[in-house]
N, C-alpha and C positions, 0 to 999 in steps of 0.2 A: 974357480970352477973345479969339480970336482972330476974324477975319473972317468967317472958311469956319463957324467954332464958331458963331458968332452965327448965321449965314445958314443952317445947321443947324438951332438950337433955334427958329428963325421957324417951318421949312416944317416939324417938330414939333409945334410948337404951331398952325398953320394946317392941319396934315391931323389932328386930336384937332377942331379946331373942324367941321372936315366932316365927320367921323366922326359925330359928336354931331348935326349936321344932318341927316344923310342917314337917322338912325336916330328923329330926328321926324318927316319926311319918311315912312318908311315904317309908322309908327302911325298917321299921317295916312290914310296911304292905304287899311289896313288899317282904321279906322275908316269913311272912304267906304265900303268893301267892305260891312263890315256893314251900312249904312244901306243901300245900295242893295240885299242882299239881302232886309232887312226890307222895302221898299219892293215889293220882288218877291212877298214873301209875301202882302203886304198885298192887292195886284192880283190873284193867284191867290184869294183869299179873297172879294174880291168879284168877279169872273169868276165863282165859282161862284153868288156869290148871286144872282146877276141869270141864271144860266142857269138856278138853280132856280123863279126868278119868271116866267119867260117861259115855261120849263114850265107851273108850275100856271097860268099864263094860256093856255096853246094847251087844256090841258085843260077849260077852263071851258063848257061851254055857251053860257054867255050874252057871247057875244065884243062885244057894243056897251059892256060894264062896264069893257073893256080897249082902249081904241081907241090906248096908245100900243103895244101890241104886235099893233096888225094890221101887214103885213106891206107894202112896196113899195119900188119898183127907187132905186135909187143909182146915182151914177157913182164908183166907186174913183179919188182923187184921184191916186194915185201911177201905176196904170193902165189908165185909164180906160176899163176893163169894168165891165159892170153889173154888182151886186150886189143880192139884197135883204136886205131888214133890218127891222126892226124901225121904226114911226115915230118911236121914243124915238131912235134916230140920231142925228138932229141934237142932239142934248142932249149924244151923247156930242161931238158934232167941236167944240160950242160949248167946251165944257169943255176939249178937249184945244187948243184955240187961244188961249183965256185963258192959262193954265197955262204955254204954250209964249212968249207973250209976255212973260210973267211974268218966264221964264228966259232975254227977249233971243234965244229961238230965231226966226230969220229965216223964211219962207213956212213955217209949220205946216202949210198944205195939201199942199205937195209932200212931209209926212213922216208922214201919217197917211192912212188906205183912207179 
């Protein structure tokens, strides 16, 4: 086998070994895809439940039974207009800045209302 032969059957055998990488690589990815759709469903599933809970709580009559869905002003951290909201609020930002730390994400305030 000659030199060029040799230097041949490397870049051969080194583009079969990328081949084979890039094609894990893209199940990889295609597996992230899934989880973060499931992840998507999951959040649409309770976005509903909590919108149907603060329903039947505006509905209730006796609104002192429900005190974390009385209503009042927030500042939107990203920008910073008022918003109101639920008292339960901070429960969600507490959560979303754990969770954010969790994942090494840097100022969680400047990435969520």
């Amino acid at each position: 086998m000659t030199q060029t032969e040799f230097e041949m059957a490397e870049l051969r055998a080194e583009n079969e070994r990328l081949k084979e990488e890039n094609e894990d690589l893209r199940q990889e990815i295609e597996d992230l895809r899934r989880e973060a759709d499931l992840d998507a469903c999951h959040v649409a599933g309770l976005a509903a439940q909590i919108k149907a809970l603060i329903a039947e709580g505006d509905a209730c009559s006796n609104k002192v039974a429900h005190p974390l869905l009385e209503r009042t002003e927030y500042t939107n951290s990203i920008t910073g207009e008022a918003m109101k909201k639920t008292k339960a609020y901070p429960l969600y930002r507490e959560a979303f800045d754990a969770e954010a730390k969790e994942l090494d994400i840097d100022d969680p305030e400047g990435l969520r209302a």
